[in-house]
C-alpha angles and dihedrals in degrees: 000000000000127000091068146050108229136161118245099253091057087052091058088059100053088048089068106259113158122220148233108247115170104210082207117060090008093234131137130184084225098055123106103231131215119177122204114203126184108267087057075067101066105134102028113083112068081228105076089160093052086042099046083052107050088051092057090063100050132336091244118207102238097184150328133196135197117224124192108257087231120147105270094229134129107286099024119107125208133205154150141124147308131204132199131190132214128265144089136231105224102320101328114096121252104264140168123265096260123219149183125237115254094238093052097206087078132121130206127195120203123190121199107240096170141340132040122280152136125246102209113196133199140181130202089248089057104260112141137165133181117217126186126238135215136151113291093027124109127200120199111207108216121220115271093047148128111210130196123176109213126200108228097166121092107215108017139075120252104234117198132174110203136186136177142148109304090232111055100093117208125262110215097149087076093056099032082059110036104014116204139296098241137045136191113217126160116269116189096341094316139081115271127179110234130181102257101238089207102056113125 
Protein backbone atom coordinates (compact mmCIF):
# COMPACT_ATOMS: atom_id res chain seq x y z
CA UNK A 1 0.00 0.00 0.00
CA UNK A 2 2.22 2.72 -0.88
CA UNK A 3 1.32 6.39 -1.31
CA UNK A 4 0.61 6.72 2.39
CA UNK A 5 1.88 6.08 6.01
CA UNK A 6 -0.95 4.36 8.00
CA UNK A 7 -1.17 2.18 11.33
CA UNK A 8 -2.31 -1.47 11.06
CA UNK A 9 -5.42 -1.19 12.34
CA UNK A 10 -6.44 1.71 9.47
CA UNK A 11 -5.05 -1.04 6.54
CA UNK A 12 -7.34 -3.44 7.66
CA UNK A 13 -9.82 -1.23 6.95
CA UNK A 14 -8.98 -0.42 3.46
CA UNK A 15 -8.67 -3.80 2.89
CA UNK A 16 -12.11 -4.10 3.35
CA UNK A 17 -12.60 -5.47 7.08
CA UNK A 18 -16.02 -4.73 8.48
CA UNK A 19 -16.51 -3.67 12.02
CA UNK A 20 -18.28 -4.21 15.30
CA UNK A 21 -20.84 -0.79 16.02
CA UNK A 22 -23.17 -1.15 18.83
CA UNK A 23 -26.39 1.18 17.77
CA UNK A 24 -26.75 1.37 21.25
CA UNK A 25 -23.81 2.92 23.20
CA UNK A 26 -22.19 3.87 19.97
CA UNK A 27 -19.03 2.17 20.80
CA UNK A 28 -16.60 -0.17 18.55
CA UNK A 29 -13.38 -2.13 19.55
CA UNK A 30 -11.97 -0.69 16.32
CA UNK A 31 -12.61 2.97 17.01
CA UNK A 32 -9.96 5.32 17.88
CA UNK A 33 -11.32 7.01 21.05
CA UNK A 34 -10.89 11.30 22.57
CA UNK A 35 -12.56 12.25 25.60
CA UNK A 36 -13.47 15.88 26.32
CA UNK A 37 -13.94 16.72 30.30
CA UNK A 38 -14.93 19.64 31.61
CA UNK A 39 -12.21 21.44 32.34
CA UNK A 40 -11.11 21.08 28.33
CA UNK A 41 -14.27 23.30 28.27
CA UNK A 42 -12.95 26.64 30.19
CA UNK A 43 -14.18 29.47 28.09
CA UNK A 44 -17.28 27.99 26.51
CA UNK A 45 -20.47 28.21 28.90
CA UNK A 46 -21.73 32.23 29.48
CA UNK A 47 -21.76 31.03 33.21
CA UNK A 48 -18.29 30.92 34.17
CA UNK A 49 -19.40 31.05 37.98
CA UNK A 50 -21.62 28.36 37.64
CA UNK A 51 -18.85 26.72 35.53
CA UNK A 52 -15.83 27.41 37.85
CA UNK A 53 -18.01 25.88 40.41
CA UNK A 54 -19.14 22.91 39.09
CA UNK A 55 -15.38 21.99 38.24
CA UNK A 56 -14.39 22.39 41.66
CA UNK A 57 -16.48 19.79 42.57
CA UNK A 58 -15.39 17.05 39.96
CA UNK A 59 -13.75 17.29 36.47
CA UNK A 60 -16.89 15.77 34.78
CA UNK A 61 -16.41 13.85 31.48
CA UNK A 62 -18.90 15.99 28.86
CA UNK A 63 -18.41 13.75 25.86
CA UNK A 64 -16.24 11.46 23.86
CA UNK A 65 -16.48 10.12 20.26
CA UNK A 66 -14.93 7.31 18.40
CA UNK A 67 -13.45 8.19 14.36
CA UNK A 68 -12.42 5.58 11.96
CA UNK A 69 -8.12 5.45 11.90
CA UNK A 70 -8.36 5.68 8.37
CA UNK A 71 -5.34 7.72 6.14
CA UNK A 72 -6.71 11.86 5.97
CA UNK A 73 -6.20 12.17 2.25
CA UNK A 74 -8.47 13.40 -0.73
CA UNK A 75 -11.14 10.53 -1.40
CA UNK A 76 -11.14 8.89 1.99
CA UNK A 77 -14.11 9.38 4.28
CA UNK A 78 -13.99 9.28 7.93
CA UNK A 79 -16.34 8.59 10.34
CA UNK A 80 -17.48 7.36 13.66
CA UNK A 81 -19.39 8.49 16.72
CA UNK A 82 -19.78 10.85 19.19
CA UNK A 83 -21.24 10.62 22.43
CA UNK A 84 -22.56 13.22 24.83
CA UNK A 85 -23.61 12.97 28.33
CA UNK A 86 -26.32 14.75 30.27
CA UNK A 87 -26.01 17.79 32.36
CA UNK A 88 -26.15 21.48 32.32
CA UNK A 89 -23.85 24.40 33.53
CA UNK A 90 -26.05 26.73 35.12
CA UNK A 91 -28.92 26.65 32.95
CA UNK A 92 -27.17 25.90 29.35
CA UNK A 93 -27.13 22.08 28.31
CA UNK A 94 -23.94 20.13 28.35
CA UNK A 95 -22.51 20.29 24.14
CA UNK A 96 -19.62 19.56 22.26
CA UNK A 97 -17.06 22.16 21.41
CA UNK A 98 -18.31 22.76 17.81
CA UNK A 99 -16.24 23.25 15.23
CA UNK A 100 -15.70 24.06 11.29
CA UNK A 101 -13.96 22.05 9.09
CA UNK A 102 -10.73 23.31 8.12
CA UNK A 103 -11.50 23.35 4.76
CA UNK A 104 -14.43 25.18 5.25
CA UNK A 105 -16.39 23.82 1.89
CA UNK A 106 -17.10 20.62 3.81
CA UNK A 107 -20.12 19.00 4.69
CA UNK A 108 -20.89 16.62 7.59
CA UNK A 109 -23.64 14.57 7.93
CA UNK A 110 -24.81 13.26 11.76
CA UNK A 111 -27.42 10.60 12.29
CA UNK A 112 -29.36 10.17 15.97
CA UNK A 113 -28.69 6.91 17.13
CA UNK A 114 -30.21 7.50 20.93
CA UNK A 115 -31.06 10.33 23.39
CA UNK A 116 -32.57 13.55 22.90
CA UNK A 117 -30.43 16.82 21.45
CA UNK A 118 -30.04 19.97 19.14
CA UNK A 119 -27.29 20.32 16.01
CA UNK A 120 -26.62 24.53 15.93
CA UNK A 121 -25.17 25.56 13.14
CA UNK A 122 -23.34 28.58 12.30
CA UNK A 123 -21.59 30.14 9.34
CA UNK A 124 -18.96 32.75 9.22
CA UNK A 125 -21.70 35.36 7.48
CA UNK A 126 -24.06 34.83 10.61
CA UNK A 127 -26.74 32.23 9.38
CA UNK A 128 -27.60 29.70 12.05
CA UNK A 129 -30.42 27.08 12.68
CA UNK A 130 -31.09 24.72 15.47
CA UNK A 131 -32.52 21.30 14.55
CA UNK A 132 -33.72 18.57 17.07
CA UNK A 133 -32.52 15.38 17.27
CA UNK A 134 -34.08 11.87 18.10
CA UNK A 135 -33.44 8.57 17.24
CA UNK A 136 -34.21 7.85 13.69
CA UNK A 137 -33.51 11.80 12.54
CA UNK A 138 -30.41 12.92 10.42
CA UNK A 139 -29.08 16.24 10.14
CA UNK A 140 -26.61 17.24 6.93
CA UNK A 141 -24.23 20.10 7.83
CA UNK A 142 -23.83 22.11 4.98
CA UNK A 143 -20.40 23.59 4.04
CA UNK A 144 -19.68 26.84 5.53
CA UNK A 145 -20.77 25.78 8.88
CA UNK A 146 -19.95 25.50 12.64
CA UNK A 147 -21.64 22.57 14.16
CA UNK A 148 -22.25 21.71 18.00
CA UNK A 149 -24.06 18.93 19.08
CA UNK A 150 -26.07 19.91 22.60
CA UNK A 151 -27.41 17.44 25.16
CA UNK A 152 -31.38 18.53 26.08
CA UNK A 153 -32.29 15.34 27.84
CA UNK A 154 -31.89 14.97 31.51
CA UNK A 155 -30.93 11.49 32.12
CA UNK A 156 -29.68 9.95 28.67
CA UNK A 157 -26.57 10.11 26.31
CA UNK A 158 -26.78 11.97 22.94
CA UNK A 159 -25.57 9.28 20.26
CA UNK A 160 -24.51 10.53 17.01
CA UNK A 161 -22.85 8.68 13.85
CA UNK A 162 -21.05 11.05 11.85
CA UNK A 163 -19.38 10.98 8.72
CA UNK A 164 -17.48 13.60 6.38
CA UNK A 165 -14.49 13.88 3.78
CA UNK A 166 -11.22 12.57 5.49
CA UNK A 167 -9.63 15.42 4.62
CA UNK A 168 -11.28 18.07 5.71
CA UNK A 169 -9.38 18.65 9.24
CA UNK A 170 -11.42 20.36 12.12
CA UNK A 171 -11.26 24.02 13.04
CA UNK A 172 -11.64 24.49 17.16
CA UNK A 173 -9.51 27.55 17.46
CA UNK A 174 -12.84 29.79 15.82
CA UNK A 175 -15.14 28.63 18.40
CA UNK A 176 -12.64 28.31 21.36
CA UNK A 177 -12.09 32.49 20.51
CA UNK A 178 -15.34 34.02 19.51
CA UNK A 179 -18.11 31.27 20.61
CA UNK A 180 -20.98 31.35 18.98
CA UNK A 181 -23.92 33.69 18.50
CA UNK A 182 -26.70 31.41 19.95
CA UNK A 183 -27.14 29.34 22.79
CA UNK A 184 -29.63 26.81 23.87
CA UNK A 185 -30.34 26.95 27.66
CA UNK A 186 -33.44 25.52 29.43
CA UNK A 187 -36.35 27.86 29.80
CA UNK A 188 -39.29 26.61 32.04
CA UNK A 189 -38.39 23.14 31.89
CA UNK A 190 -37.64 23.17 27.75
CA UNK A 191 -34.74 24.22 25.26
CA UNK A 192 -34.86 27.72 24.12
CA UNK A 193 -32.34 29.50 21.72
CA UNK A 194 -31.01 32.65 23.33
CA UNK A 195 -28.28 35.56 21.83
CA UNK A 196 -24.98 34.61 23.68
CA UNK A 197 -24.18 37.83 25.48
CA UNK A 198 -20.58 36.90 25.39
CA UNK A 199 -19.96 36.37 21.57
CA UNK A 200 -17.06 38.51 20.22
Amino acid sequence: MAGFNVSDKALDFLLGCTIDFDLDTGLSSKLDTGKRYLSQMRGLYRDSAAFEAMLRKEDTLVYEFHGMPVPEDPGDLAFGCSILNPGKVGDEYFFTKGHFHTILETGEVYYCLKGHGYMMLENPEGEWSAHELTPGQAVYVPKRFAHRSINVSPAEQLVTFFAFRADAGHDYGSIETRGYRKLLVERDGAPAVIDNPNWA
